[in-house]
C-alpha distance (Angstrom), angle and dihedral (degrees) to the residues before:
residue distance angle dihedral
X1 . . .
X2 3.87 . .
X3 4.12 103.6 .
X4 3.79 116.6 -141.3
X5 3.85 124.9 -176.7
X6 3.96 118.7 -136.7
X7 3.78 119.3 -151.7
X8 3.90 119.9 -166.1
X9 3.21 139.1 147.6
X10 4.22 92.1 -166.9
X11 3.35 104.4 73.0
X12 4.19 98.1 -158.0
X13 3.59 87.1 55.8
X14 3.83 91.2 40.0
X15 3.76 97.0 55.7
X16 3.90 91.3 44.9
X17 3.57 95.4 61.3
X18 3.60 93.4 39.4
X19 4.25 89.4 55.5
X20 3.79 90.4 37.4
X21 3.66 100.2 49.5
X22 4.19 90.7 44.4
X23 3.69 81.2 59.0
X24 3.74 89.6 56.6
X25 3.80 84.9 57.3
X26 3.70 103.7 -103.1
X27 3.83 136.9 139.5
X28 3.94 94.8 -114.1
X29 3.86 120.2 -170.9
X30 4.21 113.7 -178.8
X31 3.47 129.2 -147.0
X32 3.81 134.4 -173.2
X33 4.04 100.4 -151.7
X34 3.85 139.4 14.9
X35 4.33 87.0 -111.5
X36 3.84 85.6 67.1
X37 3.64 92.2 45.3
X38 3.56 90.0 55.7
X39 3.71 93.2 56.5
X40 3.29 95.1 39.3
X41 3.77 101.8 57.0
X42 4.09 90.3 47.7
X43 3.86 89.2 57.4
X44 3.84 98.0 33.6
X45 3.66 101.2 102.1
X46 3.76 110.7 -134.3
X47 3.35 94.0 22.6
X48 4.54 123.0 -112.3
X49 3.96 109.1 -71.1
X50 3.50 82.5 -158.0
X51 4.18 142.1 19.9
X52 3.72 129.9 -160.9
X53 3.97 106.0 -161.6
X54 3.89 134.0 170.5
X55 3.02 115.2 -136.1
X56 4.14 107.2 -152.5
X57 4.25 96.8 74.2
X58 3.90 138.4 140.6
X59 3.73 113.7 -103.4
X60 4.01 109.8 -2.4
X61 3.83 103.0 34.1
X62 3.99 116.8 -151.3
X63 3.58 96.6 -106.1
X64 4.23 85.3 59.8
X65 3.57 94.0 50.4
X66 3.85 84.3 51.7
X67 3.36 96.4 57.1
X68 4.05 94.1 42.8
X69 3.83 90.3 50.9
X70 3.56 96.5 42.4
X71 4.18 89.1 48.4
X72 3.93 87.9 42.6
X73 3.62 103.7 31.3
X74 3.74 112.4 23.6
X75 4.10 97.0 168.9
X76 3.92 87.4 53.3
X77 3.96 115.1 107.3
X78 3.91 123.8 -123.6
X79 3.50 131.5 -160.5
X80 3.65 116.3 168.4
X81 3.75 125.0 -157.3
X82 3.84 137.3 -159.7
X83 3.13 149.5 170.9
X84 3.86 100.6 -150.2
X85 3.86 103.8 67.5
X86 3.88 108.0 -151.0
X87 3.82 122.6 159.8
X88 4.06 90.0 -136.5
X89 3.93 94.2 53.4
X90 4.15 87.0 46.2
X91 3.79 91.6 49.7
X92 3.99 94.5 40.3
X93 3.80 90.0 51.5
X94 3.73 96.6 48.7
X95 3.78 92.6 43.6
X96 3.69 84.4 53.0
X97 4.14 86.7 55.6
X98 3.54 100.4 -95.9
X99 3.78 102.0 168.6
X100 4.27 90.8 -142.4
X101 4.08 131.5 -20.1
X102 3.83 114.4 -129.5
X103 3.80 123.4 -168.4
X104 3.88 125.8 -142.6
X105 2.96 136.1 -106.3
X106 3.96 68.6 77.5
X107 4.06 111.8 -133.8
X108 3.55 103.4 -135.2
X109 3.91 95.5 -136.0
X110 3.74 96.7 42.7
X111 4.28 85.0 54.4
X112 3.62 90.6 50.1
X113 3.68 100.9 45.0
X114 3.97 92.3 45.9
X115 3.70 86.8 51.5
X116 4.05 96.2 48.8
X117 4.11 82.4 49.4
X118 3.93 102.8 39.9
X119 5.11 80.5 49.9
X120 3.73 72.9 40.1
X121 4.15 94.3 56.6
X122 3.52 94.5 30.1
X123 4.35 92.8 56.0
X124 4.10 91.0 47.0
X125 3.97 87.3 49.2
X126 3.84 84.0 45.6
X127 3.75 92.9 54.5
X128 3.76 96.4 37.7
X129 3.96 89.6 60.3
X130 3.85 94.6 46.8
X131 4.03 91.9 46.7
X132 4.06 82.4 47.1
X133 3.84 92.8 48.8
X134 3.90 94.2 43.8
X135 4.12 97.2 44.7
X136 4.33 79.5 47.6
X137 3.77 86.7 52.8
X138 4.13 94.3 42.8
X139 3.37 80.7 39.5
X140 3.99 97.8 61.1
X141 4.11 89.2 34.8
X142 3.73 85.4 60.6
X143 3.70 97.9 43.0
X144 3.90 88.2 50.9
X145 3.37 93.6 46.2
X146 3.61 92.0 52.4
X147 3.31 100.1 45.9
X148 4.13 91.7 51.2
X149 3.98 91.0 51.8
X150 3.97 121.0 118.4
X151 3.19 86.2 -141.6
X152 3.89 113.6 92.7
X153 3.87 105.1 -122.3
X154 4.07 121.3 -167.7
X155 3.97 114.1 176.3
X156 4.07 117.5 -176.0
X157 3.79 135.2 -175.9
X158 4.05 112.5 -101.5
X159 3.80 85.4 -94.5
X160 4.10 88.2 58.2
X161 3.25 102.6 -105.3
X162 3.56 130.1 144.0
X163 3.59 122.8 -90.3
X164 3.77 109.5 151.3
X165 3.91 141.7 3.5
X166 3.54 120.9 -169.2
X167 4.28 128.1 -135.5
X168 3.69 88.4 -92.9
X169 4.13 95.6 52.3
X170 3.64 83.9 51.5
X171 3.56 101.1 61.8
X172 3.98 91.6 34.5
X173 3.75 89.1 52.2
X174 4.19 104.4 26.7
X175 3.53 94.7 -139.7
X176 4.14 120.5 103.3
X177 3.69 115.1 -125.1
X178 3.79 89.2 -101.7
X179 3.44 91.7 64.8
X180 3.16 99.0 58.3
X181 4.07 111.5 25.5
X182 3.40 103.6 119.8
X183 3.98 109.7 28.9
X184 3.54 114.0 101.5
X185 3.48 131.0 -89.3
X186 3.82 92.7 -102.3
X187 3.47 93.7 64.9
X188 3.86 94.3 80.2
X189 3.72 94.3 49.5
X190 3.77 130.8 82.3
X191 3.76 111.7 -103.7
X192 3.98 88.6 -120.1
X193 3.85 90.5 51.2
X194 4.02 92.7 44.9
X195 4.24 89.9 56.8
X196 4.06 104.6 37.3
X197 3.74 99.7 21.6
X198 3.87 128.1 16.9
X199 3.82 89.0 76.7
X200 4.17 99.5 53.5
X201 3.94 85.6 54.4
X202 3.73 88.7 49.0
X203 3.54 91.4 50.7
X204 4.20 99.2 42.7
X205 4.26 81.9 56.9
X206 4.07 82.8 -165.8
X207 3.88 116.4 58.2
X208 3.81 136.6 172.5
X209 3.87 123.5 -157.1
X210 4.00 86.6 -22.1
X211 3.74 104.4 178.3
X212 3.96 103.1 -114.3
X213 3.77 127.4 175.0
X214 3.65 124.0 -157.1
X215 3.51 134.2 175.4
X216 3.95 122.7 -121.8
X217 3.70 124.3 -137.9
X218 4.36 86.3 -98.3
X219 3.77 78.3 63.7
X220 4.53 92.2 -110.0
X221 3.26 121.5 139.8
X222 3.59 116.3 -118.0
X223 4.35 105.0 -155.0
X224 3.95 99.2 -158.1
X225 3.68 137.9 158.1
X226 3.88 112.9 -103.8
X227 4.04 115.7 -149.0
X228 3.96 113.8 174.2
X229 3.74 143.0 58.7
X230 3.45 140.8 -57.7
X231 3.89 113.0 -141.6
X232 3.43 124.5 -149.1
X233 3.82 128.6 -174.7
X234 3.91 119.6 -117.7
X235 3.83 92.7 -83.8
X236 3.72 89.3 59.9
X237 4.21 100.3 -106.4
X238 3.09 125.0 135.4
X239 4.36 121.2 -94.4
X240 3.86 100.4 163.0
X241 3.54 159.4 -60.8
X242 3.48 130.1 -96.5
X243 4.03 123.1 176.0
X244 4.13 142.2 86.7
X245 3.68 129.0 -52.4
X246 4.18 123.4 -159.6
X247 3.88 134.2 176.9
X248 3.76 103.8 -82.3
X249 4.29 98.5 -116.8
């Protein structure tokens, strides 16, 4: 079941929620003050998806443990109660990144649907992390595998600028892609090749043993024959080559 932490320092009102919310169908641990919360949540294992907190209490107020959860435990959900309505306590909590601000007496249906929508928050945030963690781990497979390909790989920004070399562009070249991320594509070709050439490859997309000439990082051209593809992005610029390159015979 979905766990949610109570915090209340009234303990009538406290053991109402905590009865009324079980009936809901939740996980419901109840505390008497925001000091026990604290210890509480460092111990809980798993963390609370969700916590239901007054705000008016001795010691650590509710707006405090906002703050402290929020700093400590961003993807947890807050809703804040009270039983003094005030348009400066609403807006402080919410700035603070209350998830919603209930009132008490508590309405029964307006507890129950912020609860289904703060479970609801909390499972999206859930997902969005663990679609961000796998595309970082596809992301670093593909980079690796990239990087380890024979063929040479060159990727640029749609203003031709580099972005990426591969292992194989490295040793063809003898520059590391640090060196050389951000100069423009040009900068690896011979000046001859840049002004009669560069752009007829560009434009043929698909090439076999095109005679290319780049320039290495002692500044010698290198006159080889270029097999592979030119990529281009949807508006038709230029984002790369990938192919083979052999000694021109």
């Amino acid at each position: 079941m979905d766990k949610i932490l109570i915090v209340d320092d009234d303990e009538s009102v406290l053991e109402l929620l905590k009865e009324s919310i079980k009936l809901i169908g939740y996980d419901v641990t109840a505390l008497g003050s925001a000091t026990e919360a604290v210890g509480k949540m460092k111990s809980e294992e798993g963390g609370f998806p969700v916590i239901l907190t007054d705000i008016m209490m001795p010691g650590i107020n509710g707006l405090e443990l906002l703050h402290r959860i929020k700093k400590e435990y961003p993807e947890t959900i807050v809703i804040m109660l009270t039983a003094y309505t005030t348009l400066e306590s609403a807006v402080k909590s919410l700035n603070e990144g209350a998830f919603a601000y209930l009132t008490k007496p508590i309405n029964y249906d307006e507890l129950k649907n912020a609860l289904q929508n703060a479970f609801e928050k909390h499972h999206q945030l859930q997902e969005k992390k663990k679609l961000i963690e796998e595309l970082s781990k596809a992301k670093e497979y593909s980079d690796t595998l990239v990087h380890h390909l024979v063929h040479t790989v060159i990727a640029t920004d749609s203003n031709g600028y580099i972005k990426k070399v591969n292992l194989a562009m490295e040793k063809l070249l003898g520059y590391t892609e640090e060196e050389i991320i951000g100069l423009p594509i040009q900068f690896i070709f011979g000046k001859e090749f840049q002004e009669t050439t560069l752009e007829q490859m560009i434009k043929k997309g698909s090439v076999k043993d095109f005679p290319v000439t780049f320039v290495n990082k002692d500044k010698q051209e290198l006159k080889l024959l270029f097999t592979g593809t030119v990529m281009k992005n949807k508006a038709g610029y230029l984002v790369g080559f990938i192919g083979t390159a052999k000694n021109h015979e």
